[in-house]
N, C-alpha and C positions, 0 to 999 in steps of 0.2 A: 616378626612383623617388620616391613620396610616400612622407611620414611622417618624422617627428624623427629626428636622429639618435640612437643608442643611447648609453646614456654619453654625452649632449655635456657634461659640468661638469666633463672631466677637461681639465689643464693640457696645451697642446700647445707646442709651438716657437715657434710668434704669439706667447706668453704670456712670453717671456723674451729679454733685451738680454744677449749671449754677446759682446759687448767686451771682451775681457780675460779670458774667462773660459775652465776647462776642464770639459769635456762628457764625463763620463764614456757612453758609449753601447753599449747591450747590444744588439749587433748578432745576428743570424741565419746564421754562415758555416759551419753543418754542412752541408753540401756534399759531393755525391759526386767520389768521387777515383778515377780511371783506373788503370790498372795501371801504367802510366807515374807515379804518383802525382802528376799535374797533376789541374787541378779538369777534372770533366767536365760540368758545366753551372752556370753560371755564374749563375742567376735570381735568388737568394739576396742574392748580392754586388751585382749590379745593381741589386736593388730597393732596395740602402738608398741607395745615390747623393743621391738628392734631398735627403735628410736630412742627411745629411754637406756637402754642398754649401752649404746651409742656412747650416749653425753656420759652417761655413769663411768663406763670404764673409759674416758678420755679425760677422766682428772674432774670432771663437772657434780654439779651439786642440779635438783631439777623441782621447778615449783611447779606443779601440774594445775590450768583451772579447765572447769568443764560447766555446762549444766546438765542437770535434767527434770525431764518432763517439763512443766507447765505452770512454775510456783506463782504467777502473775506477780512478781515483781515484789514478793517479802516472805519471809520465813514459813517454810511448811516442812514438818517433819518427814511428812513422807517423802519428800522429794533429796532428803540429804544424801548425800555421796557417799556417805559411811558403806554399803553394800557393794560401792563398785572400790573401797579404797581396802574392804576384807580380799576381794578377788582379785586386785592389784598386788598387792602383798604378796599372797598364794604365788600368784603365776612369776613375779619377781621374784621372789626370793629374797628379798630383805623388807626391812622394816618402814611403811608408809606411812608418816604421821597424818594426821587429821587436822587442819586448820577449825576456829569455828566460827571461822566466817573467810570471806576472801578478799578483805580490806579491813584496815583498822591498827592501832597500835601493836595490842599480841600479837594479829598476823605476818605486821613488818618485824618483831623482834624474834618472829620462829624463824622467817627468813634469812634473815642476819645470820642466823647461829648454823645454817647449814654449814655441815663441810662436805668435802668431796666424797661420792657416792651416796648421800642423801637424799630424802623421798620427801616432798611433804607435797600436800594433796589440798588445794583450796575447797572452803565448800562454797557450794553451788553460786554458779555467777549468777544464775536468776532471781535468785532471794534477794537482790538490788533492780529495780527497775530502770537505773541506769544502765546497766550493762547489752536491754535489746534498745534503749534510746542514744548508744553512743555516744555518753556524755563524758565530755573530754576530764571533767574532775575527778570520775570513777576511772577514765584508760588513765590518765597518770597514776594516780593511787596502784593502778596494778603494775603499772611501769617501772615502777621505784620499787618493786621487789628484786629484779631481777638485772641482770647485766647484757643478757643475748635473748633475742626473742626467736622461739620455735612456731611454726605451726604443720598442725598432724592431725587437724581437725575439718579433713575435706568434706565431711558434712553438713560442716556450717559453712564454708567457704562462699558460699550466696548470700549471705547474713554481715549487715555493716554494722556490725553489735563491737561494744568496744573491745569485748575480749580477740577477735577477728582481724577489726578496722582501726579502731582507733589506736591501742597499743603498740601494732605494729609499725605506726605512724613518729612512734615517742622512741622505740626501743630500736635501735639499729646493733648489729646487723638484724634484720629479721629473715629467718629463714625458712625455708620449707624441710619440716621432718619425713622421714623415709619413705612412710606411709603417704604423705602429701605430694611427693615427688612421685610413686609408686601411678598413684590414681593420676595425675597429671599425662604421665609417660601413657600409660594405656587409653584413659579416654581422650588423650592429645593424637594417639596416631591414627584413631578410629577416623578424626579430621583429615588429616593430613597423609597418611598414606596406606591403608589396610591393603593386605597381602586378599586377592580373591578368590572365587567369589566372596562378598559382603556382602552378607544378609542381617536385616535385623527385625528383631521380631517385639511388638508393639502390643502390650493390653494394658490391663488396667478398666476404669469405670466409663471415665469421662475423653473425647477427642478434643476437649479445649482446656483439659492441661497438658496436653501434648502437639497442640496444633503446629508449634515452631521447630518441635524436632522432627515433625512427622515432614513438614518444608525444607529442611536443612536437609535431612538425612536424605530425601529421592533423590538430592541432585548427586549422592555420593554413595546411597549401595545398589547391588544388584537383586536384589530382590528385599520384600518385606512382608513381612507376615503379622495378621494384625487379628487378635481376641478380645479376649473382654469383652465386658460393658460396652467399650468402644465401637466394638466391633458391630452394631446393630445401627450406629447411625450411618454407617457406610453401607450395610444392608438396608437399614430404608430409604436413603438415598437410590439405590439402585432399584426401588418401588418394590420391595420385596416389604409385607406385615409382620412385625416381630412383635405382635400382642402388648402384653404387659411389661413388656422389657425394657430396661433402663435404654433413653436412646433423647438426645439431645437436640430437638427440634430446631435450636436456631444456630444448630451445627450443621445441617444437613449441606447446604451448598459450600461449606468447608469441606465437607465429605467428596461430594461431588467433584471441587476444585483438586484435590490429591487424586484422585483416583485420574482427572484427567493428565494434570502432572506425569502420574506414573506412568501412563497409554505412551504419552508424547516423550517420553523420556526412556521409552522400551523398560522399563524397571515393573519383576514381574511381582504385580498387588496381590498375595494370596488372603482371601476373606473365608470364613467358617461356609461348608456347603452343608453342614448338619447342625444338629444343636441339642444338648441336654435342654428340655424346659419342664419350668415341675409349677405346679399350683403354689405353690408358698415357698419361697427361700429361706429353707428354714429342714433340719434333720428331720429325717422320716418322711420327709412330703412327698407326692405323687408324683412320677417322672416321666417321659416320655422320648423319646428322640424320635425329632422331627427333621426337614431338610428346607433347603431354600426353592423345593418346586409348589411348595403351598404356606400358606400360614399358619402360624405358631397355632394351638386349640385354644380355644376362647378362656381368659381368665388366666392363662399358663403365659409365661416369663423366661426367658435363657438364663439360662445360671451355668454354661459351661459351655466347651466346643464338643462337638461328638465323634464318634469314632471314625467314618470317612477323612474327615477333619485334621485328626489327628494323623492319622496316618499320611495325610498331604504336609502336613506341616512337617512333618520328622523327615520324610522321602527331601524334601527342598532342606532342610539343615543340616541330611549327610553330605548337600552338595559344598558345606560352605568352609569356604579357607579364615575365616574371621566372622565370629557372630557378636552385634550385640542385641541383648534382652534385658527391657522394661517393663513389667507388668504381666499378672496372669490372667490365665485363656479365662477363668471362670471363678466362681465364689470357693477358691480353694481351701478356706477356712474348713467347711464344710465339707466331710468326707464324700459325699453322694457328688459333689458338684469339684471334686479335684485329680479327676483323671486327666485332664486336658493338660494342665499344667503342671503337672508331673509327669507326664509324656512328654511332655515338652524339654522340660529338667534333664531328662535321661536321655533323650535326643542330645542336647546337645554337650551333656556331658561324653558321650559314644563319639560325637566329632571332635572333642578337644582330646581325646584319647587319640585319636587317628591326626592327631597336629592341627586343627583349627586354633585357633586364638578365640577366646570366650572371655568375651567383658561383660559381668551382670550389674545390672543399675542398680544396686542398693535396692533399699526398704520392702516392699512388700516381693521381691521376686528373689532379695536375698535369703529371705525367710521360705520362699518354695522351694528353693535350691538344695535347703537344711531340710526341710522338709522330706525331700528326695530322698535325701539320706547322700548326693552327691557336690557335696558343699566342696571338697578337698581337689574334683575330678576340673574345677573350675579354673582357667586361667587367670582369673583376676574379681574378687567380688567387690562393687566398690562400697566402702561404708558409707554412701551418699547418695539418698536416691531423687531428693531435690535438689541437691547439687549434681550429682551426673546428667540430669537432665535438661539444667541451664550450659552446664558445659557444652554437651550433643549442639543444645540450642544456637551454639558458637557468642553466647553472653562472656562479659567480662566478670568473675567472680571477683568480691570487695578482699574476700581475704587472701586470693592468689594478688590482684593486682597492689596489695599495698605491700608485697612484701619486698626486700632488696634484691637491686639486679646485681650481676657480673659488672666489673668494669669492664666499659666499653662493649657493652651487649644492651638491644635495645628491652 
């Protein structure tokens, strides 16, 4: 892929001699948990590996903090890190202790006692409701573990939460770990200079939480291809009935507004000309494919793209030198309703096989990818699917921009 990379003046791992030193590192381990409460995919924990490896064998000692899920801001068992610091272990190969907690007296006196190649593992920063309020008492408390600050946590990187913002503020140098360098470098060139054609293809539920990349992005690929949920309010927009289907009414002249965009910007808009629609979104229900020369049947709902559809969509992503993908065609949970989006998966895994560049946006279309079964075939998945999309958005993320520059680099 041509073109600079995005942000290159910020401090990475190169940029620091970890001899003795401890690595505070804001890792990524919100991860999904089984009903067995073991982690149930592991991509998260794996991708920070190379980072950690890094600091370990360069003489360094590494405090890892992370959250996850949703503890509103005090102690829930379920949500402890213990599951992600069993599979941490595993995939390291040494021994990760378990803080129990991620501030406080015993936490600072585990820290103290690292030495070089040591693991220990905060638990959870959300179990402090300091930690999403930024509150500078709580970023020092975590400050004062460490000597160098890491972050490798590009899915929070939209998030001014103290593990993020604030510490990196206290703790110099602060740098970007590999993985954060990694996602920068790819969703940086998609701006700045992608090898063509550029296409990127657009689903998901809702068009207004993506209205600012769907503006950003026409002025800069060649084509876009757009599903989901979404994808109905740019059909009714275009005065086409799409029944019971999810479709955002006081989205439509934002609809309208992109589509004219694309016209006047020759950027080719490809929209669903068919559609899975079933009586209930929901396994076993009644299905149909229908097209956009009539309306949806009465009571019936889109729950996917259909096969015309599909085959337009795959025909436009063999054309492409660089794709990126957010969100799927259809309710791909649901087996009846996940053809689209696994046609889509294997589309453009078949073009990054043949040298396209493939950036996938994180959260739900990392998970179709795996799905696919063509997670591996992918050039880059990012672990960030609210963060990849403020980046697209060309936003200032709080935890790339607090972290230290190059001298003399703006």
């Amino acid at each position: 892929m041509s073109g600079r990379p995005y942000f290159d003046g910020i401090m990475t791992l190169e940029d620091v001699d970890f001899a003795g030193k401890r690595a505070f590192v804001r890792v990524d381990f919100n991860v999904p948990l089984g009903q067995d409460g073991k982690v149930a995919d592991d991509f998260r924990i794996s991708s920070s590996l190379a980072t950690l490896r890094h600091i370990l064998t360069k003489g360094g000692s590494a405090v890892l903090a992370s959250h996850l899920g949703r503890p509103k801001g005090k102690p829930a068992p379920q949500f402890s890190l213990k599951p992600a610091r069993d599979v941490l272990e595993h995939l390291l190969g040494t021994p990760v202790q378990l803080a129990p907690d991620c501030i406080g007296d015993e936490v600072g006196r585990m820290a103290a006692a690292l030495r070089a190649g040591d693991v220990l593992l905060l638990e959870n920063l959300r179990f402090h409701a300091e930690e999403e309020a930024n509150d500078p008492g709580f970023a020092a408390a975590l400050a004062s573990l460490a000597h160098v600050y890491v972050n490798d946590a590009f899915g929070t990187a939209h998030r001014a939460h103290a593990s993020t913002e604030g510490v990196p503020r206290l703790l110099r140098p602060a740098v970007a770990g590999l993985l954060m360098k990694q996602e920068i470098d790819f969703l940086g060139r998609l701006l700045a200079g992608p090898d063509r054609p550029f296409i990127a293809i657009l689903g998901g539920a809702k068009i207004s939480d993506k209205i600012d990349v769907l503006k950003n992005l026409i002025d800069k690929v060649d084509g876009m291809l757009v599903g989901g949920g979404m994808a109905n309010t740019f059909l009714k927009a275009r005065g086409l009935d799409v029944g019971k289907s999810l479709c955002e009414e006081d989205a439509l002249e934002v609809a309208g507004e992109i589509m004219s965009l694309a016209e006047s910007r020759r950027v080719a808009l490809l929209l669903p000309v068919d559609f899975v629609a079933a009586g209930k979104i929901a396994a076993g229900a009644e299905t149909v494919v229908a097209d956009d020369a009539g309306p949806i049947p009465e009571g019936f709902a889109i729950a996917d793209v259909g096969p015309k559809t599909i085959l337009s969509f795959c025909e436009k992503i063999k054309t492409a030198r660089t794709i990126f993908w957010n969100g799927p065609m259809g309710v791909f949970e649901i087996d009846a309703f996940a053809r689209g989006t696994l046609e889509v998966a294997r589309a453009v895994a078949a073009a990054s096989a043949a040298g396209a560049v493939s950036v996938i946006g994180g959260g739900d279309t990392a998970r179709a990818v795996a799905a696919a079964g063509v997670r591996a075939k992918m050039t880059h998945i990012s672990t960030g699917g609210g963060a990849s999309l403020e980046f697209i958005e060309g936003k200032h993320l709080p935890g790339i921009v607090a972290l230290s520059r190059k001298e003399g680099r703006p």
